[in-house]
C-alpha positions in Angstrom: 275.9 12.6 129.5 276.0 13.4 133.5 279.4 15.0 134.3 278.9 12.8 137.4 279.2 9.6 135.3 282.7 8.8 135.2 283.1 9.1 138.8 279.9 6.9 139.8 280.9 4.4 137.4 284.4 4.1 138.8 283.6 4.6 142.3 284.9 1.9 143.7 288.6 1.5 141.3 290.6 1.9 144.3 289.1 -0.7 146.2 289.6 -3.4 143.8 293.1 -2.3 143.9 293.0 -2.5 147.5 291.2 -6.1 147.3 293.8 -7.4 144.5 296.4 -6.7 147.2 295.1 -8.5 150.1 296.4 -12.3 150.6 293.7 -12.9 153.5 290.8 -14.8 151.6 288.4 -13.9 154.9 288.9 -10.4 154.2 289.1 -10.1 150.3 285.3 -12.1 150.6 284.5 -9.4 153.0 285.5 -6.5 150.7 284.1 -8.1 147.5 281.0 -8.2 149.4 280.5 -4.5 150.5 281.7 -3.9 146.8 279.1 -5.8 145.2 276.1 -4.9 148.1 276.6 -0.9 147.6 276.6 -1.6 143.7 273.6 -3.8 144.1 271.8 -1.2 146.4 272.6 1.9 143.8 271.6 0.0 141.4 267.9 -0.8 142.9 268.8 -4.1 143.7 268.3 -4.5 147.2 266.7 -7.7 147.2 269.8 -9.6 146.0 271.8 -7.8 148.6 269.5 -9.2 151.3 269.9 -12.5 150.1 271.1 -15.4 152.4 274.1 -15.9 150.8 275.4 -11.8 151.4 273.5 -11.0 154.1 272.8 -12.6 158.1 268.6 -13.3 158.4 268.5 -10.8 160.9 270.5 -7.7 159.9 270.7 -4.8 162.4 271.8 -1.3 161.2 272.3 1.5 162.9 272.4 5.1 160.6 273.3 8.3 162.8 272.9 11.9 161.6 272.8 15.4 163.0 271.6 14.2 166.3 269.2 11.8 165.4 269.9 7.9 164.9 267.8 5.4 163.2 268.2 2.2 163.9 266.9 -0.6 161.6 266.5 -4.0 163.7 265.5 -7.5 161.4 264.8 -8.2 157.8 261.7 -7.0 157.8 263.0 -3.1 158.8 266.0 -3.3 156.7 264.0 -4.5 153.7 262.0 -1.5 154.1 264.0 0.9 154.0 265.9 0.1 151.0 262.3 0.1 149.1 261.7 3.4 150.2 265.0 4.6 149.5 263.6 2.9 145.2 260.2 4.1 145.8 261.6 8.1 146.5 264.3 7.3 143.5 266.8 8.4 146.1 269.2 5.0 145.4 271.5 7.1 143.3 274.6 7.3 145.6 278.1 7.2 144.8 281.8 7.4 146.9 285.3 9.4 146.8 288.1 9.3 148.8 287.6 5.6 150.7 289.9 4.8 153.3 289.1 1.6 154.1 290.7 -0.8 156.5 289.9 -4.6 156.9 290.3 -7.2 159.3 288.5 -10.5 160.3 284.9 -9.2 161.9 284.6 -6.6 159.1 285.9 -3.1 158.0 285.6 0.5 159.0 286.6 3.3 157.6 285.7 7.4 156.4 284.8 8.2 152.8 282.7 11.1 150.6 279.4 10.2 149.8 277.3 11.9 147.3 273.9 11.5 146.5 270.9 12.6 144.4 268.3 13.4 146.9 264.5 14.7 146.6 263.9 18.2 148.0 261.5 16.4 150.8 264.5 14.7 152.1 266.3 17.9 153.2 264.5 19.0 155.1 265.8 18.5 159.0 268.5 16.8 160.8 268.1 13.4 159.1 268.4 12.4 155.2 267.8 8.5 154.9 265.0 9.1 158.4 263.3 11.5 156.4 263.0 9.3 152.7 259.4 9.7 151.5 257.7 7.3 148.8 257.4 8.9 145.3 258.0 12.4 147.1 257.7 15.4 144.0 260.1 18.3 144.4 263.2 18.7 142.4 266.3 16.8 143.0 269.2 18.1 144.9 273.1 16.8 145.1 274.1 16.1 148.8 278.0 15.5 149.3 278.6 14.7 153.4 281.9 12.5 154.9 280.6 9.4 156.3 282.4 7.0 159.0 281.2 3.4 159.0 282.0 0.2 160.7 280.6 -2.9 158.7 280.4 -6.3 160.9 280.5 -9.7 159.5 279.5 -13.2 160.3 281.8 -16.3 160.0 280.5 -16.8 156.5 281.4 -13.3 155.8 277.9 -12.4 155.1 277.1 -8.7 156.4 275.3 -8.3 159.7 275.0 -5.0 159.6 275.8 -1.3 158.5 277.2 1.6 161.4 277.0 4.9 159.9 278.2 8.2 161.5 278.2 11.2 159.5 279.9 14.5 160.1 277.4 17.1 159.6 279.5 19.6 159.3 280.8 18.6 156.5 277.2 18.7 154.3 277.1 20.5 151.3 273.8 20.7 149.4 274.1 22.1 145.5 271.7 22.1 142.5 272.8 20.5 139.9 272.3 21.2 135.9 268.8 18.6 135.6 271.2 17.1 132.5 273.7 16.1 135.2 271.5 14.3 137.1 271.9 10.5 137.0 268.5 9.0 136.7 267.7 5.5 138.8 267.5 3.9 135.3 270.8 5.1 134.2 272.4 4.3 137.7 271.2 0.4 137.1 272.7 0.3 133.3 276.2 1.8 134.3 276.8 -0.7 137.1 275.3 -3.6 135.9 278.9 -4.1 133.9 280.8 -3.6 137.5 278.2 -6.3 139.2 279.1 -8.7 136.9 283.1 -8.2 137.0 284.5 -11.0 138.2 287.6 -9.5 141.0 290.8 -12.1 141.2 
């Protein structure tokens, strides 16, 4: 078993804390949906994520690192780009520390983000501009702080992801291969926290 397990599994305790303590049913429905769309996306999912009922038809995201941006406009784009992120088995992705705060357009907020990451993707300023499809190389584990701001419609469906990462803050280890938590292995830990029904 991973010693990252635990904490991938768990990632997100403190938010359902956070969500069982919010009265506002706009922006508990906002938070259960980030919940369940970052499980669904580390979990290979990404087409549920992007459907109509979570997600605006035209989603526009925006992802800047180092001193590069890239910037995902439409359905089509963002589709994309979570299959390459499945077809480079670079979906495995997990958070620490979330300070969160929520009001009626959506939430921002600063967290840790860790993720497995193929040696190809490591290469320059960028990590999800460089993702490659089935890129070899041996996996890596990438821990950076992240600011994000997260928009929503009136339906509280997502409209779109702002990222801003702190490169200084990038740390790049190798990891024991045995504690490396396989795509596979990622999608049969969460699929218990998709299905958990929040209050």
């Amino acid at each position: 078993m991973s010693r990252y397990e635990h904490d991938f599994q768990t990632m997100f305790a403190d938010l359902e804390k956070q969500i069982a303590q919010i009265d506002n049913p706009r922006r508990r429905a906002i938070l259960k949906n980030y919940r369940r769309h970052a499980l669904l996306e580390v979990s290979g999912r990404y087409e549920e994520l992007l459907s109509p009922d979570m997600t605006v038809e035209h989603p526009h995201y925006r992802i800047h690192e180092g001193g590069t941006s890239t910037i995902l406009d439409g359905m089509a784009e963002v589709k994309a780009f979570y299959q390459s992120l499945v077809e480079a088995n670079a979906v495995v992705m997990w958070v620490n520390n979330q300070d969160i705060s929520v009001n009626d357009t959506g939430f921002s907020g600063e967290l840790e983000f860790f993720e497995f990451v193929p040696e190809a993707m490591l290469g320059g300023e960028t990590v999800f501009g460089s993702v490659q499809s089935g890129v070899p190389g041996e996996v890596y584990l990438l821990k950076r702080t992240l600011a994000f701001h997260w928009p929503y419609d009136e339906r509280c469906r997502l409209i779109g992801e702002h990222v801003y990462e702190d490169i200084a803050s990038r740390e790049i280890t190798k990891p024991d291969p045995a504690d490396v938590i396989s795509p596979a292995r990622a999608a049969e830990l969460l699929a218990p926290e998709i299905d958990k029904v929040l209050p």
